[in-house]
N, C-alpha and C positions, 0 to 999 in steps of 0.2 A: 696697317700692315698685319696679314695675318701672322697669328701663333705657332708653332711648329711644336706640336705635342709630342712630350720626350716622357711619357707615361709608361712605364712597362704592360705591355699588352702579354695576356696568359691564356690557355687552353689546354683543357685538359678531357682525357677519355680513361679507360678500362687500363691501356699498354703507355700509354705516350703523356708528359705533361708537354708544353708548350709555351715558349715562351719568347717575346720579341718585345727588343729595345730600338725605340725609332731613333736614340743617340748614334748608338751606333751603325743600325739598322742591319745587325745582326740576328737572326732567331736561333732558339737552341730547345732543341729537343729532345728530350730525357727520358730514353724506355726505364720508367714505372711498373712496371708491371708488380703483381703480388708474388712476395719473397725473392723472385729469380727471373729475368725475363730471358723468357723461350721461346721459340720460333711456334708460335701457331695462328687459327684464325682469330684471335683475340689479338695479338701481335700484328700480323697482316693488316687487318682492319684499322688497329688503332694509327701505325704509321703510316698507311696510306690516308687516312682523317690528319692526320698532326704534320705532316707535307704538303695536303691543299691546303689549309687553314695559314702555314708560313707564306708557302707563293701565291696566296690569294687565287680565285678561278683563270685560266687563261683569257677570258674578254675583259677582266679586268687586275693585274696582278699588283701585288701588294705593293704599296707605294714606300720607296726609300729601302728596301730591300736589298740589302749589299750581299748575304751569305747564310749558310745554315750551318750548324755543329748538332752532333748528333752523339750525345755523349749517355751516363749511365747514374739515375739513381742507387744501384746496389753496388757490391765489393767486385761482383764482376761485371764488365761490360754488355754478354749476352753467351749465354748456354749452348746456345747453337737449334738444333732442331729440336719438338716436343717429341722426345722418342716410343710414347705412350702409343701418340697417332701415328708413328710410320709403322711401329709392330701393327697393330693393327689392319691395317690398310691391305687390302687383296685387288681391289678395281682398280684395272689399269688405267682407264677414262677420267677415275678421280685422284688416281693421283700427278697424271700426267697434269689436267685443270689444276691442281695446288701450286705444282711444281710452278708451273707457267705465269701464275698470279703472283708470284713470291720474285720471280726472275722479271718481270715486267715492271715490279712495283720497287724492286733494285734500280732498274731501265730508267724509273721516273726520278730517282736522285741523281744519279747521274747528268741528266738531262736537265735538271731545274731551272740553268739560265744563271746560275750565279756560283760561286766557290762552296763547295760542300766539304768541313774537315769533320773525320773521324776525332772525337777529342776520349781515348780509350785509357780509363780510368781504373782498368782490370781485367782479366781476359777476358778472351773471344775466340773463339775455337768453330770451327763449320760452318754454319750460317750465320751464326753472330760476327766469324771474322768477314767472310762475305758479305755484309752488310758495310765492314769497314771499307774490304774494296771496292766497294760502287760508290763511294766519296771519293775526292779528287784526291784527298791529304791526308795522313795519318800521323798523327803524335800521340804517343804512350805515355805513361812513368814508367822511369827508370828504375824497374825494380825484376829481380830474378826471380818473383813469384808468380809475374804475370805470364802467361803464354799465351801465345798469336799460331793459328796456323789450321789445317783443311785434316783432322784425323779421319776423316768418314769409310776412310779401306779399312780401318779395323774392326766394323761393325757391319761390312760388307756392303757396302754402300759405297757412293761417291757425292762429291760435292756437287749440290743441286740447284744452289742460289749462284751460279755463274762464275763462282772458283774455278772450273775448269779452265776458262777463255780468259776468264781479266787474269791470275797469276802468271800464266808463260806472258801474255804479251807484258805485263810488266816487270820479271825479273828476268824473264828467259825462256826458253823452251825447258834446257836442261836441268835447272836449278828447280824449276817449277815441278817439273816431272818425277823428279826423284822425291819434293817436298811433297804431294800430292801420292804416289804410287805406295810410301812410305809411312803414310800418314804423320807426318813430323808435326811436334809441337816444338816451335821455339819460343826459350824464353825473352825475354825483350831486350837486352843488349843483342841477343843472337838477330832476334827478328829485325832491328834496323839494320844489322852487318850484312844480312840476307836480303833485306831490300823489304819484307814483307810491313815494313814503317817505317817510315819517315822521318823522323824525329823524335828525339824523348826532351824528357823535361826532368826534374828533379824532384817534383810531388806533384801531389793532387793539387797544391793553391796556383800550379806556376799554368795547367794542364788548357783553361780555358783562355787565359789570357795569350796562350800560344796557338792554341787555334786559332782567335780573333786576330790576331797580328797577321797570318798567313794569308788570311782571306781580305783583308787591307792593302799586301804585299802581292796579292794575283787575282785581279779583281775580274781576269776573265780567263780562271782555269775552265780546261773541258779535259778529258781523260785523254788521253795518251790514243786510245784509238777510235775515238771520236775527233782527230783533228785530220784533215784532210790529204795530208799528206806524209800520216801512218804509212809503211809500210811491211809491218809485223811487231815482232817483237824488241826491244829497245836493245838486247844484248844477243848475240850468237847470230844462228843461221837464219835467213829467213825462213819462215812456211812456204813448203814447197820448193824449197832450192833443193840443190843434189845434197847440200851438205844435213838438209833439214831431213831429209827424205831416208839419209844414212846415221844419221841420231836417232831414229824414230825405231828404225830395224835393229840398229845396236839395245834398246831402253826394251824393246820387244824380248831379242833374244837371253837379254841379262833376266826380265822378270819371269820367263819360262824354266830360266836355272836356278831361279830363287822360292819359285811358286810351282813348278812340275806343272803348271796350268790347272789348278785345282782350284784358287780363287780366281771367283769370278771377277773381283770389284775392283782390282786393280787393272786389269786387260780392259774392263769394259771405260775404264780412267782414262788409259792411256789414248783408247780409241777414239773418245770425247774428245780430247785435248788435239790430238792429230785431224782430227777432220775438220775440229773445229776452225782451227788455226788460217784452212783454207778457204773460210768464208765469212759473208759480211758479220757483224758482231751479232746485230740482233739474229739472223739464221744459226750461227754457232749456238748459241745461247738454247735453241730449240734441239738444238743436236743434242746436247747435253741435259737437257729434260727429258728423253725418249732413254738414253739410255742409265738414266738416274730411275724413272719407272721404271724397269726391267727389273732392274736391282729389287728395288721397294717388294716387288711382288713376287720377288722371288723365294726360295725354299732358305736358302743358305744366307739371305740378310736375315730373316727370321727365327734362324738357330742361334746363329753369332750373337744376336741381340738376346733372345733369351740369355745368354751365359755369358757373353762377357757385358752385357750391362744391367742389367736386372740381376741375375745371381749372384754378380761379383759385387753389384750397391748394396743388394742385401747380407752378401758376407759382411762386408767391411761395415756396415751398421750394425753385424753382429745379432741378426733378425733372428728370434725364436732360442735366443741364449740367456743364461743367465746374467744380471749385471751386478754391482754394488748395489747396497742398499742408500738412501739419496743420503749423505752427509757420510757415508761408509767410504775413506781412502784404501787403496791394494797396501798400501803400506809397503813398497818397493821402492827402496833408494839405492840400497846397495847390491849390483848384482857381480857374481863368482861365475868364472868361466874355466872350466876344469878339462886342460887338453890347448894346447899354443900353436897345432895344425892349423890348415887357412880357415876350416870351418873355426874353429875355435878364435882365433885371433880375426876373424869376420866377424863373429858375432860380437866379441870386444866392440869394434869398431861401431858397429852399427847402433848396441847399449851405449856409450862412449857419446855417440853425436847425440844421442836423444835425450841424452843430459846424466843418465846415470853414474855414480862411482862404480869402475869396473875394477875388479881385481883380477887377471891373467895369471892362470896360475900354470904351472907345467911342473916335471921332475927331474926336466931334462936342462940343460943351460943354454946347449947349442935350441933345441927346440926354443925354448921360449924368448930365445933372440930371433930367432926366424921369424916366429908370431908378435911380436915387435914389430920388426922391419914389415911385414906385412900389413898391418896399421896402420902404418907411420904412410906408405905407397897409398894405401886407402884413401889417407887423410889427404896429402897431394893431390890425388887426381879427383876426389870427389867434395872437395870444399876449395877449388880454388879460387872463387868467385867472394872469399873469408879475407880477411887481413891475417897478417904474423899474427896479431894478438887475439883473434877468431879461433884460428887453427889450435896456438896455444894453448887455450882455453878448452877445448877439445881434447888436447892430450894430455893436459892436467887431470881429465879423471882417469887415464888409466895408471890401475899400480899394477907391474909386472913381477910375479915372485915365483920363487922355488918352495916356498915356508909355508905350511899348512897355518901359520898364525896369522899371517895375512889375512885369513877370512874371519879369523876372531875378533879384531880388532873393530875399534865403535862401536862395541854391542854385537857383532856377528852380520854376516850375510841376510839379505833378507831372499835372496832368489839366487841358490846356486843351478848350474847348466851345467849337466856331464856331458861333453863330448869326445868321450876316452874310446879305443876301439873298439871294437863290435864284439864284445864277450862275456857271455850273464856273469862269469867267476870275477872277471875285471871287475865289473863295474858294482856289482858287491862288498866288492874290499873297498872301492870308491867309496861307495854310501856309506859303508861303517865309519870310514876313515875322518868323512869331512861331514854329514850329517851333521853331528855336535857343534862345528863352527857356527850354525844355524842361527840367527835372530831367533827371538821366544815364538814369534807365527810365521817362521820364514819357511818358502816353498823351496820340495826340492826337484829338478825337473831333468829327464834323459831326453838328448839328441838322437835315443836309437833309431834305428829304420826299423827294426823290425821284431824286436824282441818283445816278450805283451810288458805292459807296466805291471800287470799284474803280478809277475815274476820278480822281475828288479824290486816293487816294492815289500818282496816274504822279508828282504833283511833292514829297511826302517824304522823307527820308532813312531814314526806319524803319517803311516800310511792315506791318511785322509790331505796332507798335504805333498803328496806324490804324484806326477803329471809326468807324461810326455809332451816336449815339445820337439817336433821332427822338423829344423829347415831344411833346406835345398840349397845344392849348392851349384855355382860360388852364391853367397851366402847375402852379397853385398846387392846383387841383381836379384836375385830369385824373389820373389811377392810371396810365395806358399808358405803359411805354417799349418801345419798339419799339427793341430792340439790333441791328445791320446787321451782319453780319461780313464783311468783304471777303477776296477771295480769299488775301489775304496775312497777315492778320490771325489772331495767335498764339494756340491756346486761353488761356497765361497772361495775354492782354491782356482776353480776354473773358471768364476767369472774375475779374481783377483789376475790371474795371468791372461785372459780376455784385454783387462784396462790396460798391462804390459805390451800387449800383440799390438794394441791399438798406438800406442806412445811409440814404439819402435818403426809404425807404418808398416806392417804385415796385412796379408789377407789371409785372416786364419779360414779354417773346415774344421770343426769338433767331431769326432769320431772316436768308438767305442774303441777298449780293448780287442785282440784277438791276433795271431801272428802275422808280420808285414800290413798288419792294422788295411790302410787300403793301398795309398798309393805306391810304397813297393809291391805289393802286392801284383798291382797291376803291369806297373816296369817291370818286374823281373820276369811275368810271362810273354812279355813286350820281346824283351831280348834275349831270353830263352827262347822264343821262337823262332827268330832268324837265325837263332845258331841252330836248331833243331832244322829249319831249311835246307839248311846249309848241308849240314849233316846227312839229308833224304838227297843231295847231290842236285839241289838247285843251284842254277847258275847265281855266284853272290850279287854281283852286279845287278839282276832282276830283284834280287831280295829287297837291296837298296833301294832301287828305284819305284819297288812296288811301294814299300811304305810312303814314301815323298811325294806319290801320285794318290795316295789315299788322304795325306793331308797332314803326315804325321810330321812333325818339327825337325828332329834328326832322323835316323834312319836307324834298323836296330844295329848293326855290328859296329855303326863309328859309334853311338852312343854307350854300347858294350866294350869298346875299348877305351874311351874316356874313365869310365867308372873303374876300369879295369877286372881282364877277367880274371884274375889273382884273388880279387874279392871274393867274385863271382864262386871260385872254389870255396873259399872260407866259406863264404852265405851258406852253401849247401850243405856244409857239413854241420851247422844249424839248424837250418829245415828240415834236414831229416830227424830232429828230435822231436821238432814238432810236428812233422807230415806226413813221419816216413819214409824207409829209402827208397818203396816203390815207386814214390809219386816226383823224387829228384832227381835220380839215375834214369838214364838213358842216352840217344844218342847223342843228346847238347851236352851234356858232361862229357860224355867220352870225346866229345872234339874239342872240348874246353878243356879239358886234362893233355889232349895230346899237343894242343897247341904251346900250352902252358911249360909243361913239363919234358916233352918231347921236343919242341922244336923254339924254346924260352923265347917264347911271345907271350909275356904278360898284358899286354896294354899298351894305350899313348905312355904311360908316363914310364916304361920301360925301354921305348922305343921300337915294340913292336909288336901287333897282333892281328888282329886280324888285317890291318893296314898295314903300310909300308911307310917308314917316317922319315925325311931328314930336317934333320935343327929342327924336330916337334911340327913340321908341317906334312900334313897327309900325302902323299903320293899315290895312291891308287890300292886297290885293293892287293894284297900279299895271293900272288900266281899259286901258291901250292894248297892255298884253299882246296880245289878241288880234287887236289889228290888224296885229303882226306876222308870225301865223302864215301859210306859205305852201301849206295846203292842209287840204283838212277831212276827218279820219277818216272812214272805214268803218265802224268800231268801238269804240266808247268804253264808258264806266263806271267805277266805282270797282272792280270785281272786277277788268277785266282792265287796266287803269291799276297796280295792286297788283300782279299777279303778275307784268310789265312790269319793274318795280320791285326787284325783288325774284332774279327771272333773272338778271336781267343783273349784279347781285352775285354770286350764286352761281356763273354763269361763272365770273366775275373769280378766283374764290377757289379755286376749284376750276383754273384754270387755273395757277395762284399755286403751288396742292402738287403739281400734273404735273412743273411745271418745278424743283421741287428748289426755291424763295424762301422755300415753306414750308416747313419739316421735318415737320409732323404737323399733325392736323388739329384735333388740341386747341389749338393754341396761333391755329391760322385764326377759332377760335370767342373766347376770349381777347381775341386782339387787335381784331376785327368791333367784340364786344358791347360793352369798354371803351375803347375806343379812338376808336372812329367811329359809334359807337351802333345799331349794327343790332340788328333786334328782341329786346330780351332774353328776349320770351314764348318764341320759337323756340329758343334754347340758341346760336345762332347760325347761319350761309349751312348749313354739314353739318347741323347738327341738321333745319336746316328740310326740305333734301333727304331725309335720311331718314328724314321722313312723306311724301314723296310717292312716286309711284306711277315712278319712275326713267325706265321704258320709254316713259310716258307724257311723261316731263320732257323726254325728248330728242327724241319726234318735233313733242312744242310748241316746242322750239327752231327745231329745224328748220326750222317753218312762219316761224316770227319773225325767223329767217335769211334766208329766200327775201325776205321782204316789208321787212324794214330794214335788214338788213346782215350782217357775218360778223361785227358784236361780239356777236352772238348764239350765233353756230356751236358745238356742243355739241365739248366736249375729247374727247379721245380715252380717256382716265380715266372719262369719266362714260359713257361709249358703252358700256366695257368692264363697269363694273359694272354696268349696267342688261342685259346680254346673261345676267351672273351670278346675278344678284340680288341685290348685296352692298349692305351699308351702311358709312357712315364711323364708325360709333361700334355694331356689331354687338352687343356686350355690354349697351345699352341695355333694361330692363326692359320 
């Protein structure tokens, strides 16, 4: 009687180990890769080697071969694309050939002839999670840290490994469409409830023995649209019905109100996903590779990719900053939050979960129960996935007081945060007042927007540990800190509140002193401008709509009345100490004055300005807008409304890194696109300049200088490189 060899059989390459139990006659296969496994030819090669080698050649295939799992040496299951090689990459020919090899070599798991389970041991995002859906079966751990899902429209791209075709016909057209056009990442309770997996398990020991039972339990899965009697998608309308045909037009005309048609990567998704739908899997599949090339080679995945993932990895690695010295702590435990408004009581919140003791301090009693309750909502809606005694533990570091003693207490504060109104005299008395509360090396740091540190710090005792730190608000969402280093301000104080940015999950930008530092700087010419529009008696409505077809996030007048222009007046009467009142009056004041004061429209949160509000929702622009304006263009449209728009940031920003406020111009793009939302299609103000024609940018300035003013006048920086030919980011593909 022969032997039946129950030897673990192994193999191994560059990307993949391998490995097969004739017991069970399971094999399993474990992307290996060095440090992080990421979609490239190393990857390609190794699992296309480590999937013949499981199913043996087709003239002869592996004998006793029940199933494959496909699971992960590292914390996560697979990165998704090497995004080195797609910036890179300009030849349509080869990337279209990658695409194809990647999407075929999906094709061949699928196909295997036996049960293939995803056994996802940590996330999978893009092509990593594409990889899980060309397996028949997905089981995860049960954990809220993992996330499953297709982001590739954020980086201007689209899903290239076949996410297109397999997610609609597996959870839907509609579901798929919105996960996909939105780039959603769910995390794994959400991804089973969404369908995007299968199953969860309870850890990593339960993960493989859950796959091996599935593939025991269905010993002749094939996919959903590899079985013959597919008819589309498992849930909704079919492809090509009337009803699929009027989801498609509805998802059309929703992402045209959401996107002005300005990115490409979403339209060109939706496109993928609709045509594809209407044909066999393997032709969809090539649909969706033609218009995944387009992408690749295109201008606008190559901006986005420079800045929101190369700029923003190297912010948030804190690249070309100072850090601790190695065994050197920031020495921050205790942090003061001076001011119980949402910013203030946000930022509680956000110290608060990151582990620190907060103290909320206010002068007021109604205020700092408001900022309280504010908290308290924070804590609800963003830790519900906590126990009672999670959340508990959470609000146990905050102490709420009126008592300036409060900060003395344990030794002092080691990191107080003014976030008191916007007033040098204010916040002066502030410093005097609570400085002292101080730990012996404690920092003390302003929320201002725009006042220099250099000021606030004449009345400190330790101006060397004096910092701005400027967020955004709401405080809880927003990613930007914009860190201020004043003149006197220690590298150990900036790279101590560096290790704090990083502990809180901020994306900071370090930037010099100088007024409105950069990025108000750059909003307040943002929406100064549209009111200045306005003002020259352009239609509001083109104003609005020019920015949102230039790619800007809000538009200037609803964003100018969110901030409110009640500010907007205080601001000015600030900036003209620093700028002059030539450079602040004119005709956006004077329409902001009459709105304000003539016809008390403060803002959203007054209930009216430049919009029209009921119960705080927008209704339409306010009709007497243009009875205010005091003269009727020459010149109008949404083209040159946009590019209006759009200059006069680039100025700003560009005047910003002349003068040494910004250090680089990666971090001018950083802080734009996160911060204050300018175009993300553009990369950011540099990225945008350079696709244009420089020589041409500055004698349009020029013209727009003579005709409105000198906050047009081209710097001296952009004169030079357009003489040159240079660009701000030359290495660009």
């Amino acid at each position: 009687m022969e032997t039946v060899m129950t030897e673990l059989q192994s193999h191994q390459n560059p990307a993949v180990r391998g490995s097969f139990d004739p017991a069970t006659g399971i094999a399993t296969l474990t992307l290996a890769m060095p440090k992080v496994n990421v979609i490239n030819d190393t990857f390609g090669e190794g699992l296309r080697d480590a999937l013949a080698w499981a199913t043996g050649p087709k003239d002869s295939p592996r004998e006793g071969l029940k199933g494959i799992i496909v699971t992960s040496a590292h914390k996560d299951f697979c990165a998704g694309a090497d995004i080195d090689k797609i910036y890179a990459m300009r030849d349509a020919a080869e990337v279209f050939a990658a695409t194809r090899s990647l999407s075929q070599l999906y094709r061949a798991i699928e196909t295997a002839g036996v049960p293939v389970v995803a056994a996802l041991n940590g996330t999978a995002l893009g092509g990593g999670y594409e990889l899980a859906l060309a397996c028949h079966h997905r089981v995860a751990v049960d954990s809220p840290k993992i996330k499953f899902g297709l982001p590739e429209v954020q980086l201007g791209l689209l899903p290239g490994g076949g996410g297109t075709q397999r997610l609609p016909r597996l959870i839907g057209i509609q579901p798929a469409v919105e996960a996909i056009l939105q780039g959603k990442e769910f995390r794994a309770p959400k991804a089973k409830k969404a369908g995007l997996v299968d199953a969860l398990v309870a850890d990593q020991d339960a993960l493989l023995p859950a796959a091996a039972q599935w593939i025991a339990d269905n010993p002749k899965a094939k996919q959903p649209w590899d079985e013959k009697k597919f008819r589309g998608t498992l849930s909704g309308p079919r492809p090509g019905s009337p009803d699929a045909r009027n989801m498609f037009m509805a998802a059309s005309a929703m992402l045209r109100k959401k996107t002005a048609g300005v990115f490409v990567a979403p339209e060109a998704a939706l496109s993928a996903i609709q045509e594809g739908l209407s044909l066999a899997f393997d032709r969809a599949l090539e649909v969706e590779a033609r218009y995944f090339t387009g992408l690749v080679v295109g201008d606008q995945s190559k901006d986005m990719i420079r800045t929101l993932w190369f700029s923003r990895q190297a912010a948030l690695k804190h690249e070309g900053l100072p850090k601790l010295a190695e065994g050197d702590a920031a020495g921050i435990e205790r942090v003061a939050i001076l001011g119980a408004g949402m910013m203030g009581a946000g930022l509680a919140y956000i110290c608060a979960d990151a582990g620190y003791q907060v103290v909320l301090k206010d002068i007021n009693q109604e205020a700092l129960d408001k900022g309280v309750a504010h908290f308290e909502a924070q804590l609800r809606k963003r830790k519900r996935h906590l126990d009672d005694a999670g959340r508990q533990a959470i609000r146990d570091r905050l102490t709420p007081s009126l008592e300036l003693s409060a900060l003395s207490d344990n030794g002092g504060t080691d990191l107080i945060i003014e976030a008191v109104f916007e007033n040098l005299d204010l916040k002066h008395r502030v410093t005097r007042e609570t400085e002292p509360t101080l730990s012996a090396d404690g920092i003390w740091a302003s929320n201002t927007s725009a006042i220099p540190i250099g000021d606030l710090a004449k009345v400190s005792a330790h101006a060397d540990r004096f910092i701005g730190l400027h967020y955004f608000s709401p405080v809880e969402v927003m990613p930007l800190l914009e860190i201020v280093v004043g003149p006197e301000t220690s590298e150990r104080t900036l790279a101590r509140c560096l290790d704090f940015c990083r502990r809180i999950k901020k994306l900071p930008i370090v930037v010099n002193d100088g007024y409105a530092f950069f990025t108000s700087r750059v909003f307040s010419s943002y929406i100064m401008e549209g009111a200045s529009l306005v003002a020259e008696g352009h239609d509001p409505v083109l104003v609005e709509w020019a920015a949102r077809s230039a790619g800007m996030v809000v538009p200037p007048l609803q964003v100018f009345d969110e901030v409110t222009l009640t500010l907007g007046l205080k601001a000015s009467e600030q900036g003209k100490v620093y700028l002059g009142e030539a450079t602040i009056e004119g005709a956006a004041m004077d329409l902001i004055r009459a709105l304000v004061e003539d016809h008390g429209r403060p803002g959203k949160a007054g209930g009216a300005g430049f919009y029209v509000y009921k119960d705080g929702r927008r209704k339409g622009l306010w009709s007497g807008l243009k009875g205010l304006a005091k003269t009727t263009p020459e010149r109008t449209g949404v083209d040159y409304l946009a590019r209006r728009l759009m200059l006069i940031q680039a100025v700003q920003s560009v005047q910003c890194l002349a003068s040494g406020v910004l250090r680089n111009a990666r971090d001018g793009e950083v802080g734009a696109i996160f911060g204050i939302g300018f175009a993300p299609n553009t990369g950011g103000p540099f990225g945008w300049l350079d696709r244009q024609d420089l020589r041409a940018v500055v004698t349009e300035l020029d013209a727009l200088a003579k005709a409105h003013g000198d906050r047009y006048a081209a710097p001296d920086l952009l004169r030079e490189m357009a003489e040159k030919n240079e660009k701000f980011f030359p290495d660009t593909p």
